[in-house]
N, C-alpha and C positions, 0 to 999 in steps of 0.2 A: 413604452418599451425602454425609452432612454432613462426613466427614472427606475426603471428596476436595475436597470446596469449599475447608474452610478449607485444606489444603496446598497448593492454588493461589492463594489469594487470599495468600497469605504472601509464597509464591513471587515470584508478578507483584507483589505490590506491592515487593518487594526491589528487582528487577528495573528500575522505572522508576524508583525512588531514585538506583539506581547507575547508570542512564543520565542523571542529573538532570532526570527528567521530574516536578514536582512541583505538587500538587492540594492545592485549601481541604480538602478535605475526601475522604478516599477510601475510600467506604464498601461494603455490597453488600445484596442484597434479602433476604439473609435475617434483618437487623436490625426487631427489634421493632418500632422505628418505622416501617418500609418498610411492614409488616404489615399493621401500623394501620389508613397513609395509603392503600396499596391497596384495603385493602377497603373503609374507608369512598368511597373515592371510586366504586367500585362499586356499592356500596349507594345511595349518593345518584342515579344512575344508575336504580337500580334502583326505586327508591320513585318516582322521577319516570314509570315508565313505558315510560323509553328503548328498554329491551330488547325482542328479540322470542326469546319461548322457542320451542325445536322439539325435535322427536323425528327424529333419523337414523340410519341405519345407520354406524359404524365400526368398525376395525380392530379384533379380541377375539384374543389369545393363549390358547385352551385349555390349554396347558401350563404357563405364566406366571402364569396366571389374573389376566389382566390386561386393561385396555386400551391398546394402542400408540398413543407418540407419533410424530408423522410420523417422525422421525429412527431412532425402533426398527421401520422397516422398509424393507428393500431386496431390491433386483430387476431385471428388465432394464428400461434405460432405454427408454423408445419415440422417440428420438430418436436416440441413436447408439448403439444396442445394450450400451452398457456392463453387464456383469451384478452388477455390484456399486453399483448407483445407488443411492442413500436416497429416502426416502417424500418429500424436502421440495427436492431438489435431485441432478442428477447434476452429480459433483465430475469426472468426465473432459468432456464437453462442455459445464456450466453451467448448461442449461440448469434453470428453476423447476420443480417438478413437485408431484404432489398423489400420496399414496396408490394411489388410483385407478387413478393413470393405468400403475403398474409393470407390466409384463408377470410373472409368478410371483413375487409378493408372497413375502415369507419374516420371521418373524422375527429381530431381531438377539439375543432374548433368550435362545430355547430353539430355534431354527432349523426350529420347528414353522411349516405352513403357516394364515396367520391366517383367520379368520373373520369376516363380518360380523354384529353385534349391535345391536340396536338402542341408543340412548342418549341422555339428553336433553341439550341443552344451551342456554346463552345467547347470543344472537347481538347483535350490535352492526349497528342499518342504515345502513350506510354510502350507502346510497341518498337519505336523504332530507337528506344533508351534500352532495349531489353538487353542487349550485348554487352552495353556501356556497366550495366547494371550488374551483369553475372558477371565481369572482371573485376570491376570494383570493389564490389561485397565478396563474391564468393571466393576468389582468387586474392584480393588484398583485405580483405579484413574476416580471415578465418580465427584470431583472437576475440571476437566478438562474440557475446556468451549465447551458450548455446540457443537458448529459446528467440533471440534474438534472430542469430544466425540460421536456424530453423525453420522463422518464420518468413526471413526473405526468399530463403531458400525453396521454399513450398511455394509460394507466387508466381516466382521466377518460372520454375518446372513447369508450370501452368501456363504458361505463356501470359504477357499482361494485355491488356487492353485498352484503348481511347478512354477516358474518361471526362467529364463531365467538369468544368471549371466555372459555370457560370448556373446559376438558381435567377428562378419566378420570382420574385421578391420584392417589397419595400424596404423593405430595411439589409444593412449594407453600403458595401462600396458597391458603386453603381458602373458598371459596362463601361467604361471611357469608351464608346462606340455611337455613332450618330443614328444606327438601327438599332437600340439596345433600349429601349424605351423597356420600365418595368424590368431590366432585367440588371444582378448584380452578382460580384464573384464569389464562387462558393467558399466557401467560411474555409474548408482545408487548401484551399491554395492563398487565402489572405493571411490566417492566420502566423503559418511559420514565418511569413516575411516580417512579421510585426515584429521578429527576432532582428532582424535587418533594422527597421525603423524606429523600436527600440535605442539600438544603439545611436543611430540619428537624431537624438532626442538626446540622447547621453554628452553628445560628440561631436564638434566640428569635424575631426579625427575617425570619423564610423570606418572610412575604406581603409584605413589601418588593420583593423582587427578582421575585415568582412573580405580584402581583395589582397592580403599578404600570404603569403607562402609559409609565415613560422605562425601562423595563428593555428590551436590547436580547438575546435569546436567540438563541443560535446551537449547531446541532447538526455537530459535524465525526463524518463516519459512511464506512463503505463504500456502493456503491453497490446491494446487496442488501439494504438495511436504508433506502431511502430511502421505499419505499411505508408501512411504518411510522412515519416521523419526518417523512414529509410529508403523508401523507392522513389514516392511523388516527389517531395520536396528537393531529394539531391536528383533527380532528373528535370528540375524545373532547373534549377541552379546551371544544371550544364547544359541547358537549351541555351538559358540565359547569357550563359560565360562571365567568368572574371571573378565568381565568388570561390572563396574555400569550399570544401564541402565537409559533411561532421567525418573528424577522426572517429568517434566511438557514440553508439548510443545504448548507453546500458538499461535498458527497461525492467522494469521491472514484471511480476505476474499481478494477481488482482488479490486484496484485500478485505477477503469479506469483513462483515459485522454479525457475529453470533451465528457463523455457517450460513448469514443467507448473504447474498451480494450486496452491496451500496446501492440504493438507489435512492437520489436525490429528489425523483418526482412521489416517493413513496415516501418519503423521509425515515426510510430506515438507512439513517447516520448519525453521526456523533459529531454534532457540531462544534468546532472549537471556540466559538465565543462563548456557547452554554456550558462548556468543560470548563472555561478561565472563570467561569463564576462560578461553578461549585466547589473547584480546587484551587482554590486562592492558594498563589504561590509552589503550586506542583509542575510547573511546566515541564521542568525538564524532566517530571516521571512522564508525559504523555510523549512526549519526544526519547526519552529511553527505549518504553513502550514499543514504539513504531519501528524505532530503528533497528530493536531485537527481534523483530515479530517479521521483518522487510521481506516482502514476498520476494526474493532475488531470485529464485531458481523455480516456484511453483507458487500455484495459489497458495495464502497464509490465511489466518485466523483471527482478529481483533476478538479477544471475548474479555468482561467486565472483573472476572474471576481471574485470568491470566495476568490483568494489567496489574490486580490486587496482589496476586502470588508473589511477581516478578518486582513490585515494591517493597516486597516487605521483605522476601528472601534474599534478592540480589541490591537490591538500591538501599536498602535498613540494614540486613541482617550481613551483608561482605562488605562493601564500599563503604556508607556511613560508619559503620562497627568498628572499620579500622582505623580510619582517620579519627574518630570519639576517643578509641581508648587509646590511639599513639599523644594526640594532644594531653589526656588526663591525664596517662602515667608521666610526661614529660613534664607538666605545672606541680603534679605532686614529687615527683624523684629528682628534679632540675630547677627548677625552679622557676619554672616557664622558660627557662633560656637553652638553647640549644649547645647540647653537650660537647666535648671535646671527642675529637675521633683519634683512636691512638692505632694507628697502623701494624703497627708490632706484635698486637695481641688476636689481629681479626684468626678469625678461624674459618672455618672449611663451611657453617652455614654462611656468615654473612660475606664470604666470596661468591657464592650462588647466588643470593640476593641481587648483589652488584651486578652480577651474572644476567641474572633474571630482566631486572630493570632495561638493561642495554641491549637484550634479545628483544624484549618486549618491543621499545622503537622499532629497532630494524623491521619488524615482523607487522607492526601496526602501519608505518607507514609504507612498504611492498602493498598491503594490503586494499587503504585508502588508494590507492594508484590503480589499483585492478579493480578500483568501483565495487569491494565485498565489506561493503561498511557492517554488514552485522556481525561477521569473523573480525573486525577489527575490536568494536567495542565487546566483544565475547574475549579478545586477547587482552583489553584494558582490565575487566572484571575479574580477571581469572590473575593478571598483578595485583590487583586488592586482594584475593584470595590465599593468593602464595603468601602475602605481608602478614594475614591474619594469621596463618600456620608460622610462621617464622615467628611473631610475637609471641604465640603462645607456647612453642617449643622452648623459646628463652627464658618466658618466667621472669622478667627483669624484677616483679614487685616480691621476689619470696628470699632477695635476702640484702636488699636497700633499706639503709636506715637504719642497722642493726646492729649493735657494738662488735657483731664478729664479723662484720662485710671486712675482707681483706681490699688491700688496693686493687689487686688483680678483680677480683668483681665488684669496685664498685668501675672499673674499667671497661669492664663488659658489658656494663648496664650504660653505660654512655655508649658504648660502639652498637649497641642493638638499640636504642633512641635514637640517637643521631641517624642510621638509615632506617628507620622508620618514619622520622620526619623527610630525609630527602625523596623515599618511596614517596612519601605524601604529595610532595611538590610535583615529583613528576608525573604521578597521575593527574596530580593538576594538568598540566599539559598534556598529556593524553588522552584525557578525557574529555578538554575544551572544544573539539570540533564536536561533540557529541552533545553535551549539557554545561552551556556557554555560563548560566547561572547558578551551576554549582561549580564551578572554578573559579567565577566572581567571588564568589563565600570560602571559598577558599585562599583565595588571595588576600580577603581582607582577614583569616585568620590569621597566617603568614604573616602579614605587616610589609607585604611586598605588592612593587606595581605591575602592568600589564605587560611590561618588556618581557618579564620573564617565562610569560606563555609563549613566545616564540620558539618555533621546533628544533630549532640548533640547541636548546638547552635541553633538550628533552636527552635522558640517558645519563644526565651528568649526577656527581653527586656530592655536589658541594653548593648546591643550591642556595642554602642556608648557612650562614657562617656562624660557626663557632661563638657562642655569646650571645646573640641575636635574641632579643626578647620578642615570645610571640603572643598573642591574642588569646583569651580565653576559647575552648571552644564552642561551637553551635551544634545544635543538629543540622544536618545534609537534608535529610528526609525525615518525614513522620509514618507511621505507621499509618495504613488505608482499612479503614473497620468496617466490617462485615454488613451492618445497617447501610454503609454510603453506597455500596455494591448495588444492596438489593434496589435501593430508589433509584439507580442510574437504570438497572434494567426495567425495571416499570415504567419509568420514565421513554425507553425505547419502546418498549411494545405499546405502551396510550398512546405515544406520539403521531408512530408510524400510522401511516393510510393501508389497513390492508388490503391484499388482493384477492383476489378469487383462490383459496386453495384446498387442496386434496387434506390435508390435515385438520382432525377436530382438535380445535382449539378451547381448551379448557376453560380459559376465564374471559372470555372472549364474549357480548352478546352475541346473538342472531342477527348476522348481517347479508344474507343470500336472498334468493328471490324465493317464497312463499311454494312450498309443490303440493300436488294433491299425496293419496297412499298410492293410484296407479306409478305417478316419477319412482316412490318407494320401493316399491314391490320389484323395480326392473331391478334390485340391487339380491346379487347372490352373495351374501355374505357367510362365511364359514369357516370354522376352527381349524388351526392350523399348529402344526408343530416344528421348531425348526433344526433341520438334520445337520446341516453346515451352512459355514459362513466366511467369506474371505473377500479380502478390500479386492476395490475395481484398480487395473493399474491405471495411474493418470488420472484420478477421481480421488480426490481428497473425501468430498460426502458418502461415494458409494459404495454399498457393502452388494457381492452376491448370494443370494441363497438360496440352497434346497430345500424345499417347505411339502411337508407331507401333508397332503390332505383327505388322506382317507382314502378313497377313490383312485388317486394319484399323486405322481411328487412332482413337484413346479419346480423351474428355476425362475425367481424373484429377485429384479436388480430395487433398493432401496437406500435413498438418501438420509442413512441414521450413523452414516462413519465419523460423523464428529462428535454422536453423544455414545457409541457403545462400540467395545471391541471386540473382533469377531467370536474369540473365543468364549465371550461371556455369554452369549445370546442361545448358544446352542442348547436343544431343549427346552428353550422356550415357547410357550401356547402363545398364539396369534391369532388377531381375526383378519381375515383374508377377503377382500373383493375377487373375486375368483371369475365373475363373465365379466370382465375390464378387456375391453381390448387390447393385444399385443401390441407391445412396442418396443424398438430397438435402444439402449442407452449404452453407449459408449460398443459398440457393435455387439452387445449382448441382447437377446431378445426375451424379454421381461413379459411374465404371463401374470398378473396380477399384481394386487397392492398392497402391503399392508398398512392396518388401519395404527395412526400413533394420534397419541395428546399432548400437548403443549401447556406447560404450566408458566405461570407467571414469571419464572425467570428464565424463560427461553428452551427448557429442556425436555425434552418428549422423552413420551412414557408409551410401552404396549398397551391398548387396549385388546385385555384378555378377560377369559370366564374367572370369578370368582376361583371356583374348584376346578381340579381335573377333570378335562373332558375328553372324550375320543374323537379324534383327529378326521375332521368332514362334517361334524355338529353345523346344521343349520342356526345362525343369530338372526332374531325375528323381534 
């Protein structure tokens, strides 16, 4: 176990190096100090009374001879049937779940069916934080974004309950308790403290930052991990006393890959050390990428096509385009040196301009503050945007260099370079929190050093002085070709482990268990036509529809809203599982399936009749 840690903590911290993601300090909980800091803070918990101990029944592996943690068990989900769901979450439908609740519980360790045993453990009461909790969040941090706010909100309503702080286990921080033999603390109540012990590692100085009144804490998390960073953890804190607690925890929603979810035990993901070797030198498009796509407000989308579009149209064809051809025309009309600005002659574009640049700060940095980092770098893009329209409204190259250029235009062609070059610089600077390596390349075009990424200059426009010889230019980005796409998605779909699913999969062998023609025969499949079609709210995948099948018209909920819009689908032939048993999705109740195919770059297609057929056609 210790060796699969430390070769991932090596890994990922490689990883965020070469992305230029970088931390005071990046450490992990199986450092001494983490140790320490946990238990004693348990301990002190513990001497005060806090806890409520109990005896329950859970999960026992006879084979293993162990106790399971919720993730070393899986089974059918009770929500969408999935038969490969874990004890703690089903990864095909999302939804939270508990041990308990699986249908044919199994282990993941020896695929022995578990037991329950009795077991004691420590429970934290979240009940009597419960007031503490609804004044705090609900009453003081109604700035807190909605989904956030929502979801403590829903808990709360609910009343909380005792929870469980200590796990079965060898591995871990171990019980600082002298009856605690085999037993150690649960991973969500160590874990956030290692933010604590963290700094202890950083700091002789830690209770500066962790026990001051002007420290401003802030947790950036998914939104699965928000009941811990919002309820447990700041009610551990104020059991505890004398820590800050978080000002803000901006979470984010989930980020699929290609509409299906991440999951790391399936490895449908996108590894970043396998990404830094097939895009030598792209980082900052996968970090553009991400931070444009940022699930801030609902589930978002990673797809291979998207990441391709969004370089070539937004990072190639606005931002590089502009900076390429302000540098060109300025080496060819200037002489690589930056022009003289003559005040006297600006006109009513390049007063907007000016304009534009110094709205842009104000507006990007409110923005960064209120944690909407994708509306911020959409407000950097769209200043590359406005520069390219300004360049090319001015024309400076149609009448430079020409025996009848008057003084007055070759004046104009210096006042529309000159703030084209200073645009440039400050998009350098507003672009730096976002693609830290393409403002490097930009600096070194400039001939200027790192002081001047600092944000007080941002807005100004005298960046660049007058004479200042600059750098030939480079490309920003390269164009992403259609071939590198296709291998990146093949690449994901060979990789991944698939699961058990409802979809025939086109290029896919036969990997299911063997059935005779009776398993076959139970299947009523039949032609279907479809009358309407409209997205689910709150369901980014799901589309509803009215499907006629001859006989009668269904309503069919179906996860194909990320590859078809409702309107195009209508009248179209389907083959329909039609005796499937009901089932509720998103409180819709869903009377059958339809049948799609999967083709090698992720995209499903109807499986329909050749020809028109009439609507209730038995498929045989």
């Amino acid at each position: 176990m210790q060796g699969v840690v430390d070769k991932y903590h090596a890994q990922i911290k490689k990883s965020f190096e070469q992305m230029f993601i970088s931390f005071d300090i990046y450490s992990r909980t199986t450092s001494k100090v983490h140790h320490e800091t946990a238990a004693g803070f348990f301990k002190k918990l513990y001497d005060e009374n806090i806890f409520e101990e109990k005896e329950t029944e859970q999960y026992y592996d006879e084979a293993a001879k162990t106790f399971l943690a919720d993730r070393y068990i899986t089974g059918t989900c009770p929500i969408c049937g999935n038969p490969n769901a874990f004890g703690d979450q089903c990864e095909r439908c999302g939804s939270s779940l508990s041990p308990d609740m699986l249908i044919n519980p199994r282990s993941t360790l020896s695929d022995a069916v578990p037991v329950k045993r009795k077991t004691k453990h420590w429970y934290f009461p979240l009940q009597h934080y419960e007031l503490f909790l609804k004044e705090w969040i609900l009453n003081g941090h109604t700035e807190w974004k909605n989904n956030v706010y929502g979801q403590c909100k829903s808990w709360l309503d609910n009343g909380l309950q005792p929870r469980a702080m200590t796990r079965d286990s060898n591995w871990g921080i171990k019980v600082p308790l002298p009856d605690a033999e085999g037993k150690v603390l649960y991973v969500w109540f160590d874990a956030p403290i290692g933010y604590i012990s963290a700094t202890k590692e950083l700091t002789p100085r830690w209770a500066d930052y962790w026990q001051q009144t002007d420290t401003k804490l802030v947790h950036f998390i998914g939104k699965d991990n928000i009941v811990f960073h919002c309820i447990i953890f700041p009610a551990m804190l104020k059991a505890h006393g004398h820590y800050v607690l978080p000002d803000n925890v901006p979470a984010n929603e989930f980020l699929n890959i290609e509409g299906e979810k991440v999951s790391t035990s399936r490895n449908w993901a996108v590894w970043v050390h396998d990404y830094l070797e097939d895009f030598p030198g792209c980082e900052d498009v996968l970090r553009y990428v991400l931070c444009a796509n940022a699930p801030e407000t609902k589930d978002n989308d990673f797809t291979w096509k998207d990441f391709q579009d969004r370089n070539n149209s937004e990072l190639v064809s606005i931002f590089g385009n502009f900076v390429n051809r302000t540098f060109v025309l300025m080496h060819k009309l200037c002489k690589g040196k930056v022009p003289v600005w003559h005040e006297k002659i600006k006109d009513e574009a390049d007063a907007e301009l000016i304009r534009q640049i110094d709205q842009t700060r104000i507006t990007v940095a409110e923005l960064l503050e209120t944690y909407k980092f994708r509306d911020a770098l959409y407000t950097v893009i769209d200043l590359a945007r406005k520069g390219n329209k300004y360049l090319q409204d001015k024309e400076p190259w149609k009448k430079a260099g020409k025996e009848t250029t008057s003084m007055e235009d070759q004046e104009k062609i210096d006042n529309c370079l000159y703030l084209c070059l200073q645009l440039t610089a400050n998009l350098t600077i507003l672009i730096n929190p976002f693609l830290p390596s393409t403002a490097k390349k930009l600096l070194s075009m400039m001939k200027v050093v790192d002081r001047m990424l600092e944000w007080e200059n941002a807005g100004k426009i005298d960046l660049l002085k007058t004479g200042y010889s600059l750098r030939a230019p480079e490309l920003l980005f390269r164009k992403i070709e259609d071939e590198e796409i296709v291998k990146q998605m093949e690449k994901l779909h060979k990789n991944a482990v698939k699961p058990n699913t409802v979809e025939i999969v086109a290029h896919t062998p036969v990997n299911k268990t063997e059935i005779q023609f009776p398993d076959f025969d139970k299947l009523d499949l039949r032609t279907g036509i479809i009358l309407e079609a409209e997205k689910v709210a709150k369901a980014d995948k799901l589309l509803k529809l009215q499907v006629d099948l001859g006989f009668e018209k269904r309503t069919i909920v179906s996860g194909i809203a990320l590859h078809f819009k409702p309107e195009d689908i209508v009248g179209r032939q389907v083959v329909v599982v039609v005796n499937l048993a009901p089932r509720k999705m998103k409180g819709i109740e869903s009377n059958g399936m339809i049948l799609m195919a999967e083709d090698k770059l992720g995209k499903l297609h109807f499986v329909s009749p050749e020809g028109k057929m009439e609507a209730g056609s038995i498929v045989s």
